[in-house]
mmCIF file of the N, C-alpha and C atoms, coordinates in Angstrom:
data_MODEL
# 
_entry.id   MODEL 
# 
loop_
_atom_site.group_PDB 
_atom_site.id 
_atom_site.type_symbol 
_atom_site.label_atom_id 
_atom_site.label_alt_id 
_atom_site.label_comp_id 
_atom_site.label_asym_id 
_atom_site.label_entity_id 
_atom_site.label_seq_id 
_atom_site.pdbx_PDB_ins_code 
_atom_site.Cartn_x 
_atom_site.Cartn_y 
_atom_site.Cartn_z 
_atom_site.occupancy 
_atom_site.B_iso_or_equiv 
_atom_site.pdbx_formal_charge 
_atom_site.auth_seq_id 
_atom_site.auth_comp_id 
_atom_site.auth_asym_id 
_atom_site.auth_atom_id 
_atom_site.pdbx_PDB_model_num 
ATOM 1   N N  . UNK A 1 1  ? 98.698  111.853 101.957 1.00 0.00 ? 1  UNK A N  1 
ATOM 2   C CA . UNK A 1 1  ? 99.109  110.681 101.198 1.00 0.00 ? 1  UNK A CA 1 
ATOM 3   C C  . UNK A 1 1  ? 97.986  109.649 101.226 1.00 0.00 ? 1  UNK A C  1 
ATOM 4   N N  . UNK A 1 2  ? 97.567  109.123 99.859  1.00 0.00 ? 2  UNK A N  1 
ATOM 5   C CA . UNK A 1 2  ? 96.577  108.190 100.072 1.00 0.00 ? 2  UNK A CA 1 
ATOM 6   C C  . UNK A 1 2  ? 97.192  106.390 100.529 1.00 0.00 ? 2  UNK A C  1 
ATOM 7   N N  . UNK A 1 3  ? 96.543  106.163 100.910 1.00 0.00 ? 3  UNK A N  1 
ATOM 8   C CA . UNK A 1 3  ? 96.846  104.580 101.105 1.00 0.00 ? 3  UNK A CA 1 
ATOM 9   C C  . UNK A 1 3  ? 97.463  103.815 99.861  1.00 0.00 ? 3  UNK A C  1 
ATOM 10  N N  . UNK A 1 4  ? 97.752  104.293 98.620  1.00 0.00 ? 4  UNK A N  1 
ATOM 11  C CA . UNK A 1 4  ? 97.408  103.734 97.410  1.00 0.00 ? 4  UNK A CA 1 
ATOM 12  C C  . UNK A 1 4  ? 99.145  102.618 97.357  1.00 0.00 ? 4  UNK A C  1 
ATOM 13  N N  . UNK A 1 5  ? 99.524  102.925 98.909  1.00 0.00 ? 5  UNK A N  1 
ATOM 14  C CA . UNK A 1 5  ? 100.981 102.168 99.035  1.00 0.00 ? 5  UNK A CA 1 
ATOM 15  C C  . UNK A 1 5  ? 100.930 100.746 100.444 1.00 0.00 ? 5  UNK A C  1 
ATOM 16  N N  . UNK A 1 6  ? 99.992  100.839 100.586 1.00 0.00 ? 6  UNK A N  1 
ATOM 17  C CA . UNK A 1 6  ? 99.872  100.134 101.942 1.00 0.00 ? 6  UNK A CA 1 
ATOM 18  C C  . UNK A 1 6  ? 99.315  98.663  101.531 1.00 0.00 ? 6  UNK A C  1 
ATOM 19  N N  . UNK A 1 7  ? 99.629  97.711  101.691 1.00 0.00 ? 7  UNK A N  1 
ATOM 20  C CA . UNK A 1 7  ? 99.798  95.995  101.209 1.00 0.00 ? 7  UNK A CA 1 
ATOM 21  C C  . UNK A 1 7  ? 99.162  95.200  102.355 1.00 0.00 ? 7  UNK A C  1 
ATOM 22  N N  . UNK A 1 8  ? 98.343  94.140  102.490 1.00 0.00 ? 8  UNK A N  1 
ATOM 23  C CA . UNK A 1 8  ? 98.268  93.225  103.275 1.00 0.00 ? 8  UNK A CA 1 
ATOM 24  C C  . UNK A 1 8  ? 99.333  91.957  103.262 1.00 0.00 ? 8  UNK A C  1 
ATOM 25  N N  . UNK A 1 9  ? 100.370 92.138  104.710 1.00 0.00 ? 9  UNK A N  1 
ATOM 26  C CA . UNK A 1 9  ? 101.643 90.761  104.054 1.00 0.00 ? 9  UNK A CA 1 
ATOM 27  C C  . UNK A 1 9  ? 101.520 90.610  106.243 1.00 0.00 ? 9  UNK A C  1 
ATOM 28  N N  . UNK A 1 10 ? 100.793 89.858  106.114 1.00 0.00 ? 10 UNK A N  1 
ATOM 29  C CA . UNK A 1 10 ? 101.099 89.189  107.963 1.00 0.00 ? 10 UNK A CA 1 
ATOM 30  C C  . UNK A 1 10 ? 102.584 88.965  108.207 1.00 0.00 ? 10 UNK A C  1 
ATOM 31  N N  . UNK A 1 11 ? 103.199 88.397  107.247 1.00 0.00 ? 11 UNK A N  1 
ATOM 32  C CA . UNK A 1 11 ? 104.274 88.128  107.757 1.00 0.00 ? 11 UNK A CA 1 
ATOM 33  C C  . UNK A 1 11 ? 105.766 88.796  107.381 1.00 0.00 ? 11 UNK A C  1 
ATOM 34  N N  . UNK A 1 12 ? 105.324 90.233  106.708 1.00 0.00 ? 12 UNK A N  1 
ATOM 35  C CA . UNK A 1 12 ? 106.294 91.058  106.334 1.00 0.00 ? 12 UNK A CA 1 
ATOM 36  C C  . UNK A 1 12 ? 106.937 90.565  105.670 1.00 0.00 ? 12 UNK A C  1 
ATOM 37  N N  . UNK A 1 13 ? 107.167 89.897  104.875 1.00 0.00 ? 13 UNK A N  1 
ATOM 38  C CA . UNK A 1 13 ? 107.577 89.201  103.735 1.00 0.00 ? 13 UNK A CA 1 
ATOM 39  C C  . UNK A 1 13 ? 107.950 90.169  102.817 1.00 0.00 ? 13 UNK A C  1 
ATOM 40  N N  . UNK A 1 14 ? 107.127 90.571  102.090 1.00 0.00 ? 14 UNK A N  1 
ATOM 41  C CA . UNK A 1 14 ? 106.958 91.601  100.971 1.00 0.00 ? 14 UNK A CA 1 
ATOM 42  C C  . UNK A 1 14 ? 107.189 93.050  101.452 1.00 0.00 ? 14 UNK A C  1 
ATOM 43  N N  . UNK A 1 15 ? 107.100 93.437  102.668 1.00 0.00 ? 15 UNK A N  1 
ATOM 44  C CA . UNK A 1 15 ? 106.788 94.843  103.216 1.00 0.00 ? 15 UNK A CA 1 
ATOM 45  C C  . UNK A 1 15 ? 107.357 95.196  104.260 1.00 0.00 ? 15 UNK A C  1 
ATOM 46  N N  . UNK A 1 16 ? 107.795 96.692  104.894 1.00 0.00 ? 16 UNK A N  1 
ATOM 47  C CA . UNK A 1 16 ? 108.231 97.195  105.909 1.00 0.00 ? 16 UNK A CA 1 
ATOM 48  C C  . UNK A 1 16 ? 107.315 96.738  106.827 1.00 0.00 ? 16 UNK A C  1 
ATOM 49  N N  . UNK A 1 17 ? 107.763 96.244  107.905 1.00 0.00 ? 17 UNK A N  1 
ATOM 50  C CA . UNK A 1 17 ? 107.189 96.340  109.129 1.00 0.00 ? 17 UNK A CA 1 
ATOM 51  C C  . UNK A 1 17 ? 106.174 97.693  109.768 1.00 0.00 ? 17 UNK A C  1 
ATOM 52  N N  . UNK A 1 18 ? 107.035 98.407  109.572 1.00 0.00 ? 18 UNK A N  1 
ATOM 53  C CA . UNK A 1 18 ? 106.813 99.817  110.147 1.00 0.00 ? 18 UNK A CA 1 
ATOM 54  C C  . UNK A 1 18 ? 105.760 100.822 109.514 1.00 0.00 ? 18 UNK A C  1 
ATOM 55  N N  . UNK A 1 19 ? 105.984 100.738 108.189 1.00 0.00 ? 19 UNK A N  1 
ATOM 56  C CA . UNK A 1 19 ? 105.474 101.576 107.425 1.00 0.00 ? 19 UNK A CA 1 
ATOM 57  C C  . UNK A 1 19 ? 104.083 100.902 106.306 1.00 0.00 ? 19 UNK A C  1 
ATOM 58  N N  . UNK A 1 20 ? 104.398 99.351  106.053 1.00 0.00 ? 20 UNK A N  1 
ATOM 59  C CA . UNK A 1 20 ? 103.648 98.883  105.742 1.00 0.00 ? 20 UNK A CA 1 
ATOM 60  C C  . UNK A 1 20 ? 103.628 99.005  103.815 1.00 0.00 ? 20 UNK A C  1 
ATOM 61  N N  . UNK A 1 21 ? 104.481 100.047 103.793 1.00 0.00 ? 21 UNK A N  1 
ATOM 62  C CA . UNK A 1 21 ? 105.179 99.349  102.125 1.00 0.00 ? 21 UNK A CA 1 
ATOM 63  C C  . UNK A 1 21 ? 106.077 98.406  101.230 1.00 0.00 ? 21 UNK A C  1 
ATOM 64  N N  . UNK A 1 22 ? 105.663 98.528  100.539 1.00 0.00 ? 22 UNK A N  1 
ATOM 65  C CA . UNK A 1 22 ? 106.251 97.663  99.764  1.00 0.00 ? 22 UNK A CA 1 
ATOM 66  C C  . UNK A 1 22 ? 108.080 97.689  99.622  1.00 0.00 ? 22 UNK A C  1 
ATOM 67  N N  . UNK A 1 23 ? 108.764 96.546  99.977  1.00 0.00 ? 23 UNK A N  1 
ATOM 68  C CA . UNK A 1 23 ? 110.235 96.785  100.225 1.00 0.00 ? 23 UNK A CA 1 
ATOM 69  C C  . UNK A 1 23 ? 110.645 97.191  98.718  1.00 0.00 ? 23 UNK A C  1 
ATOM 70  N N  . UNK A 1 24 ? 111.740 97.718  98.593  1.00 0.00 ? 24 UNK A N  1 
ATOM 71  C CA . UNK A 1 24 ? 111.681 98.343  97.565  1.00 0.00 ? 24 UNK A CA 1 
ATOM 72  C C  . UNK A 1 24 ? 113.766 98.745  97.493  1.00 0.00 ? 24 UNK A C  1 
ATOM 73  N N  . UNK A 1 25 ? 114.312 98.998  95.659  1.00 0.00 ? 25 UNK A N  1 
ATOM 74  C CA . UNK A 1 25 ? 115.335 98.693  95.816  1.00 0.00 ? 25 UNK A CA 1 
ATOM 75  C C  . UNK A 1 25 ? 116.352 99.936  96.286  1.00 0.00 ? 25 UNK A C  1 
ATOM 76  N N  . UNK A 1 26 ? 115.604 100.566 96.458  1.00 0.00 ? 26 UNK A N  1 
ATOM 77  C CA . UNK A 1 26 ? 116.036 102.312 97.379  1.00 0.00 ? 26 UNK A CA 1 
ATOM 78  C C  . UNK A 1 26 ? 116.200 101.735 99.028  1.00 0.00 ? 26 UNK A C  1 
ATOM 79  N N  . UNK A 1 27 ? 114.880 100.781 99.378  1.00 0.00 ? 27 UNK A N  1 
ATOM 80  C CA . UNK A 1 27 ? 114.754 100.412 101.048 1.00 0.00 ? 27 UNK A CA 1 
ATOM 81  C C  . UNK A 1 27 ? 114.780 101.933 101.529 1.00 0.00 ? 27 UNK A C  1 
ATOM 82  N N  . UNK A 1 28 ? 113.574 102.523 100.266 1.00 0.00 ? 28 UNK A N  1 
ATOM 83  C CA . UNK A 1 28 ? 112.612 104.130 101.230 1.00 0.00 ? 28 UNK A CA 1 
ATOM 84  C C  . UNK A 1 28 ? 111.739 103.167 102.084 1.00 0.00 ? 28 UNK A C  1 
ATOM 85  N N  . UNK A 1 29 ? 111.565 104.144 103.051 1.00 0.00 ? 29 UNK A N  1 
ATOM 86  C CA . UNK A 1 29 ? 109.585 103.791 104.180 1.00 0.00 ? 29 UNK A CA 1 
ATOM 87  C C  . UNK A 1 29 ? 109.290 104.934 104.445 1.00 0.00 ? 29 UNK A C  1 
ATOM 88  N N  . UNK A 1 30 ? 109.304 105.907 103.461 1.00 0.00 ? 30 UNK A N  1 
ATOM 89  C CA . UNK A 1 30 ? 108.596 106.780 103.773 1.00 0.00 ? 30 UNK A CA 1 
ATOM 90  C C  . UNK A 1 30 ? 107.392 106.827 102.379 1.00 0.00 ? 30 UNK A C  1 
ATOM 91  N N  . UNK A 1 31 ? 106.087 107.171 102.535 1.00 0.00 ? 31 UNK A N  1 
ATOM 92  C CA . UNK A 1 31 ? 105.183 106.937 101.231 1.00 0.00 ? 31 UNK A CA 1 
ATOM 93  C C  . UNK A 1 31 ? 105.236 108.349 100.768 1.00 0.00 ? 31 UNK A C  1 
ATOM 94  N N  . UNK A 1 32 ? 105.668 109.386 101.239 1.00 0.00 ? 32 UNK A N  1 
ATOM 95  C CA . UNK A 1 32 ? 105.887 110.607 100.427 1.00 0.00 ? 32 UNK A CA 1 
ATOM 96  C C  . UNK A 1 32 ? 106.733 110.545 99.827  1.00 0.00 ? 32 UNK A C  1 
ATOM 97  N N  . UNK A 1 33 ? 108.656 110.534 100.445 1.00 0.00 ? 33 UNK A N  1 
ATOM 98  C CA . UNK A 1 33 ? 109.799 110.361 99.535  1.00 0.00 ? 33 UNK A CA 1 
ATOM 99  C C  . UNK A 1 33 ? 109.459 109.115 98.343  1.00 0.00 ? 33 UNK A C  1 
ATOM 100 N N  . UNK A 1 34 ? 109.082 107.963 98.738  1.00 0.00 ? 34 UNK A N  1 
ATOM 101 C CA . UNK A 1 34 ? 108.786 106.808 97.979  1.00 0.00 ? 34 UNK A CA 1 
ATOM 102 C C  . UNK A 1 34 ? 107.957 107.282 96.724  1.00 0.00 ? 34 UNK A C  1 
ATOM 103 N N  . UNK A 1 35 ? 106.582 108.184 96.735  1.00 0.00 ? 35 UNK A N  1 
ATOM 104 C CA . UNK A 1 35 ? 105.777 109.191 95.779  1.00 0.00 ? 35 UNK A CA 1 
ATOM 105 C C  . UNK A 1 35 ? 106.979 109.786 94.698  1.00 0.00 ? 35 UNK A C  1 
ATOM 106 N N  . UNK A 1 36 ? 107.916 110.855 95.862  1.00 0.00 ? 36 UNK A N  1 
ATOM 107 C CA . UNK A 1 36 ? 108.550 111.944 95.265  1.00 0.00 ? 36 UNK A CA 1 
ATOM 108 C C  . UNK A 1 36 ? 109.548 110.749 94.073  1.00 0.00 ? 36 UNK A C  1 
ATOM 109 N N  . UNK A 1 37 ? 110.431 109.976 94.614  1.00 0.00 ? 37 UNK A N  1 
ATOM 110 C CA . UNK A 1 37 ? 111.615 109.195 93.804  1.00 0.00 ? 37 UNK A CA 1 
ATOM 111 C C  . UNK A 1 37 ? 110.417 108.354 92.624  1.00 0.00 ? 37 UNK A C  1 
ATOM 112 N N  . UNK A 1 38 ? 109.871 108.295 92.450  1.00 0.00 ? 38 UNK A N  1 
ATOM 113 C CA . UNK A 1 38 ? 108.917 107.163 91.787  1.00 0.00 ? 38 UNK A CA 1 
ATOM 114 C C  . UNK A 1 38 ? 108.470 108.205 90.626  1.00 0.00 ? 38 UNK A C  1 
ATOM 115 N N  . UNK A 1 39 ? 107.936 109.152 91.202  1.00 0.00 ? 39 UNK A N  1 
ATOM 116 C CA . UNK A 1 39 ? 107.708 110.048 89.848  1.00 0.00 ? 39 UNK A CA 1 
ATOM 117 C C  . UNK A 1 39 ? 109.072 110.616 88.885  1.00 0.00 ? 39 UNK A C  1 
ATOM 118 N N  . UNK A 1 40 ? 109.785 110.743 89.731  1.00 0.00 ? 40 UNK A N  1 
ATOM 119 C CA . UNK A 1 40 ? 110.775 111.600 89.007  1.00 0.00 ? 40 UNK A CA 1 
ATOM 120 C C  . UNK A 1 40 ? 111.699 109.851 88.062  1.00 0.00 ? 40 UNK A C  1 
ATOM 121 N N  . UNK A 1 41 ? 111.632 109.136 88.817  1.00 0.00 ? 41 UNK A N  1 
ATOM 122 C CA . UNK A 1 41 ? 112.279 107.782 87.687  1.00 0.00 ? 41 UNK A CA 1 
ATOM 123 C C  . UNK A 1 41 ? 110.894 107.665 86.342  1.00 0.00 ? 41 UNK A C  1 
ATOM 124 N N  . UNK A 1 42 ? 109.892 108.016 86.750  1.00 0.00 ? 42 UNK A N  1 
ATOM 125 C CA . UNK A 1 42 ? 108.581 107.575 85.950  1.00 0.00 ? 42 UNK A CA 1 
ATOM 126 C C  . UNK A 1 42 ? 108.857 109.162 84.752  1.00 0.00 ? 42 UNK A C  1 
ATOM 127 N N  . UNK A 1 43 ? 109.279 109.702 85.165  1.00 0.00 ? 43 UNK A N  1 
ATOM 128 C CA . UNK A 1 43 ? 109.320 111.465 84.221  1.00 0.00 ? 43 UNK A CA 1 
ATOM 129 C C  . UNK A 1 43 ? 110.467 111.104 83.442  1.00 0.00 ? 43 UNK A C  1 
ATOM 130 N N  . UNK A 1 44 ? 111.807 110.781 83.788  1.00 0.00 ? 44 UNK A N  1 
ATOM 131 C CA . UNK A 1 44 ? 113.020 110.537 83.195  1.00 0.00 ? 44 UNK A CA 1 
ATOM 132 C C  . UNK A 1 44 ? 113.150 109.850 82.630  1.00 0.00 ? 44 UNK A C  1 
ATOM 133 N N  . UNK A 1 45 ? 112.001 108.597 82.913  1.00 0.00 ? 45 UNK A N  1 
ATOM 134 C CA . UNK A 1 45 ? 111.850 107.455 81.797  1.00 0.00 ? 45 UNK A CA 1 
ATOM 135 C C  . UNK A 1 45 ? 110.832 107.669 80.323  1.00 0.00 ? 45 UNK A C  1 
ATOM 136 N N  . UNK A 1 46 ? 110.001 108.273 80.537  1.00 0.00 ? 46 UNK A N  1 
ATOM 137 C CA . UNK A 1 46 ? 109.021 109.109 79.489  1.00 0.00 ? 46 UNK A CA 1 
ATOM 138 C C  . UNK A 1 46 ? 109.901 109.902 79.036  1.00 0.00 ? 46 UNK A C  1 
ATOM 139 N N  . UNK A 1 47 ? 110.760 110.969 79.209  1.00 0.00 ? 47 UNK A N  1 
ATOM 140 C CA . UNK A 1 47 ? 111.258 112.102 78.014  1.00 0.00 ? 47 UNK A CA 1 
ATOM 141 C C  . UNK A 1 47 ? 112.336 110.863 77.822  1.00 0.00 ? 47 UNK A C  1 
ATOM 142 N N  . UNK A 1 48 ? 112.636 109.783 78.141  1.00 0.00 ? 48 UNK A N  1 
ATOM 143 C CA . UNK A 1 48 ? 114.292 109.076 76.985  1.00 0.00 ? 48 UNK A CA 1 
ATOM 144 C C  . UNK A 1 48 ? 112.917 108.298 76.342  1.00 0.00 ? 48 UNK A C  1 
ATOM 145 N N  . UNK A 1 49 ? 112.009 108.076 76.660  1.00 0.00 ? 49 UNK A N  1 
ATOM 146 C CA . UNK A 1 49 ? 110.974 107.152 75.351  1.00 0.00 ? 49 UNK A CA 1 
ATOM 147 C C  . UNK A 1 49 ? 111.011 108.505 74.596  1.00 0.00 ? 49 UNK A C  1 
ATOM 148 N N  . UNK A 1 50 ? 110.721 109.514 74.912  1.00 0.00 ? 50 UNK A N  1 
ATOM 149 C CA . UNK A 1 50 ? 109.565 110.457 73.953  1.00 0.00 ? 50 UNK A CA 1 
ATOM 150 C C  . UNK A 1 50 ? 110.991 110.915 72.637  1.00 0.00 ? 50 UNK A C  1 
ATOM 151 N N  . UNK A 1 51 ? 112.659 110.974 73.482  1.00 0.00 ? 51 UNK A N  1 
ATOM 152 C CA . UNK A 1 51 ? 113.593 111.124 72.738  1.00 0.00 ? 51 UNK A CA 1 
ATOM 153 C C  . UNK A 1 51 ? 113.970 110.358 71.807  1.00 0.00 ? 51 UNK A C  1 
ATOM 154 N N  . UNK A 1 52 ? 113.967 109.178 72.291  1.00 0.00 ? 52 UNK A N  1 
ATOM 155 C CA . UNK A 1 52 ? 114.468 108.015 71.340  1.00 0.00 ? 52 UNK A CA 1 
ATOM 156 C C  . UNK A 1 52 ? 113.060 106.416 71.227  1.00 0.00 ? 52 UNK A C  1 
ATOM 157 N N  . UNK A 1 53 ? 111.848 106.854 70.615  1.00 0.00 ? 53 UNK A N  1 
ATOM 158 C CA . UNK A 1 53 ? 110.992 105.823 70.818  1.00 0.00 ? 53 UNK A CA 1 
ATOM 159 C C  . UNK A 1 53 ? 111.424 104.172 70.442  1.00 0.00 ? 53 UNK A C  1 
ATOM 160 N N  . UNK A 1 54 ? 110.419 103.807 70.869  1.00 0.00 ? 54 UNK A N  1 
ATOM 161 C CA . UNK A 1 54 ? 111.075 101.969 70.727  1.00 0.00 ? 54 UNK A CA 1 
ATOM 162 C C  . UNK A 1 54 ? 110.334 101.831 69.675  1.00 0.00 ? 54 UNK A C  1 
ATOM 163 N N  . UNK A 1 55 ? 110.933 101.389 68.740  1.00 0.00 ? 55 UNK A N  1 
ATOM 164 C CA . UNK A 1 55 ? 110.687 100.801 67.249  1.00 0.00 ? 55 UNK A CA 1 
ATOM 165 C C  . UNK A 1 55 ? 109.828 99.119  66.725  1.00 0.00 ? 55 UNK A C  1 
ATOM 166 N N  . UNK A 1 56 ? 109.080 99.107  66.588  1.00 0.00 ? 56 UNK A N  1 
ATOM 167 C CA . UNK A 1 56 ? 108.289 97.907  67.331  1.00 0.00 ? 56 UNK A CA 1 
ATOM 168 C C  . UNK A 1 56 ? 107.202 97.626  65.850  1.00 0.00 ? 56 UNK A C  1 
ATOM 169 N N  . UNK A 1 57 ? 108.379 98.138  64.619  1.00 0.00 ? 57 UNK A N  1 
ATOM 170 C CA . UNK A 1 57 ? 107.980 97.258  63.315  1.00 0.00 ? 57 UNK A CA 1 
ATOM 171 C C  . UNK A 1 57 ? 108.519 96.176  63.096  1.00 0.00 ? 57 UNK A C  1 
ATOM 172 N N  . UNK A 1 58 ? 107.501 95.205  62.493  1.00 0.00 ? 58 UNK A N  1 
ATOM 173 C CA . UNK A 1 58 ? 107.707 93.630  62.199  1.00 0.00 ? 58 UNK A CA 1 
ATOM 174 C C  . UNK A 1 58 ? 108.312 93.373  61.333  1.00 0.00 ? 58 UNK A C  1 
ATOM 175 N N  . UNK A 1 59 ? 109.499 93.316  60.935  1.00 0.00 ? 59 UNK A N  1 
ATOM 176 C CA . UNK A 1 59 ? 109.806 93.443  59.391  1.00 0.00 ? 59 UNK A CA 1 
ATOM 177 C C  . UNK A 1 59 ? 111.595 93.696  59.181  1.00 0.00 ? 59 UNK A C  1 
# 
């Protein structure tokens, strides 16, 4: 797993203590499961665009 999840927050504000990601509305800390759920919402959201595109004439 690359770092490409890990945040600078001193005061855990924004981030797990533990794990050092970003809090999130699952409250995963793991950066693999967090990877795995993220793609599959990011895949399910592309085929309902690719099914039904957003219509974005002026007129």
């Amino acid at each position: 797993m690359s770092n490409s999840y890990k945040y600078i927050d001193p005061d855990y504000t924004y981030t797990d203590p533990n794990s050092g990601l970003l809090r999130n509305l699952q409250d995963i800390t793991d950066p693999d499961v967090l990877l795995f759920v993220e793609s599959g919402v990011v895949t399910k959201r592309l085929q309902q665009l690719h099914e039904k595109p957003i219509n974005l004439s002026l007129g």
